[in-house]
N, C-alpha and C positions, 0 to 999 in steps of 0.2 A: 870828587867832593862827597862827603859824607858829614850826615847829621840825621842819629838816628836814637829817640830816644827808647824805651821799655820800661816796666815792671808798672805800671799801673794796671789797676783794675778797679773791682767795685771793693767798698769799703764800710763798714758802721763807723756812726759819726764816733769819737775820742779815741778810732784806731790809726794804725802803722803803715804808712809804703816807704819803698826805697827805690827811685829811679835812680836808670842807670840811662848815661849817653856814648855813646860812642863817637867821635870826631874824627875827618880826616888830620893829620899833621898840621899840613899847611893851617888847618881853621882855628887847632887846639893851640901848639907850641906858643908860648911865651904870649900868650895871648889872655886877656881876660875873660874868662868864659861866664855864660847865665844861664839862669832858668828862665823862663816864660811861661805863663797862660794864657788860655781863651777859652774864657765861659761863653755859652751860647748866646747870644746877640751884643754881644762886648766885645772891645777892642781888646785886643793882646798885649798883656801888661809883664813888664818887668819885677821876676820875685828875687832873686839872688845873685849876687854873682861873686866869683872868685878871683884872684888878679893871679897871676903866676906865683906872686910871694904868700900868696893863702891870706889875705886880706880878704875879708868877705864884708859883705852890704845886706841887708833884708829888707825888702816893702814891711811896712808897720804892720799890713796887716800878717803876714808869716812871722813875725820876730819872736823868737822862744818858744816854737813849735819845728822851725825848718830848718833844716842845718845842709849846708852846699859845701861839698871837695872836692876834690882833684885825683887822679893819677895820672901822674906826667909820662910814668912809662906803659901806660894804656891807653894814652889819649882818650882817658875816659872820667866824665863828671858825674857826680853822684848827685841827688838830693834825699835827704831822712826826712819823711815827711812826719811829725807826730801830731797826737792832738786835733786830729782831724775833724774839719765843720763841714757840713754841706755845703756852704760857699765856697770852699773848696775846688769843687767838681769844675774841673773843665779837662781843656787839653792842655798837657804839656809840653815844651817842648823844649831846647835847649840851641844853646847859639852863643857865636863870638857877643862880647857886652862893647860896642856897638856892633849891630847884628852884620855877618858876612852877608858881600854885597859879590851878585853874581849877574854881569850884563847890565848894571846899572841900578838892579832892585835887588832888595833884601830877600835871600836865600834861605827857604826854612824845609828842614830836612820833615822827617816822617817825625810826629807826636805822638804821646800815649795819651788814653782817657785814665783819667782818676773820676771815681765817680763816687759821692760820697754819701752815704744813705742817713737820714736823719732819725 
């Protein structure tokens, strides 16, 4: 099983990232995939997700700054971060949209830090 996301780093606030996730098969195929974060003492909130047919969803607070896709022969989820705020900064992470469940609890692979400088 694999869920591994990348490219985050530190940022000035009204700049660019682009994470990238990696999925095993089983987790990505025909599955609804998301983004997620966790700012430091916050619970971990749902920011986008994508359906297989590229339907996508945005928390209010990303909408018209994030954009989330797919490659189905990469098993791999994108997010374009723009427009970037401080509130911003957490970790990222990525996961089936309802999150894969591994032993009974939700399975969350390795996250990136975005961190974003005001």
């Amino acid at each position: 099983v694999q869920l591994q996301a990348y490219g985050g780093g530190l940022v000035q606030a009204g700049g660019s990232l682009r994470l990238s996730c990696a999925a095993s098969g089983s987790i990505f195929r025909f599955n609804t995939m998301g983004w997620y974060r966790q700012a430091p003492g916050k619970q971990r909130e749902l920011v986008a997700t994508i359906t297989s047919s590229r339907n996508t969803v945005y928390a209010d607070s990303v909408k018209g700054r994030f954009t989330i896709s797919r490659d189905d022969a990469k098993n791999t989820v994108y997010l374009q971060m723009n427009s970037l705020k401080s509130e911003d900064t957490a970790v990222y992470y990525c996961n089936r949209s309802p999150p894969y469940e591994k032993y009974g609890m939700d399975y969350w692979g390795k996250g990136t830090q975005v961190t974003v400088s005001s």
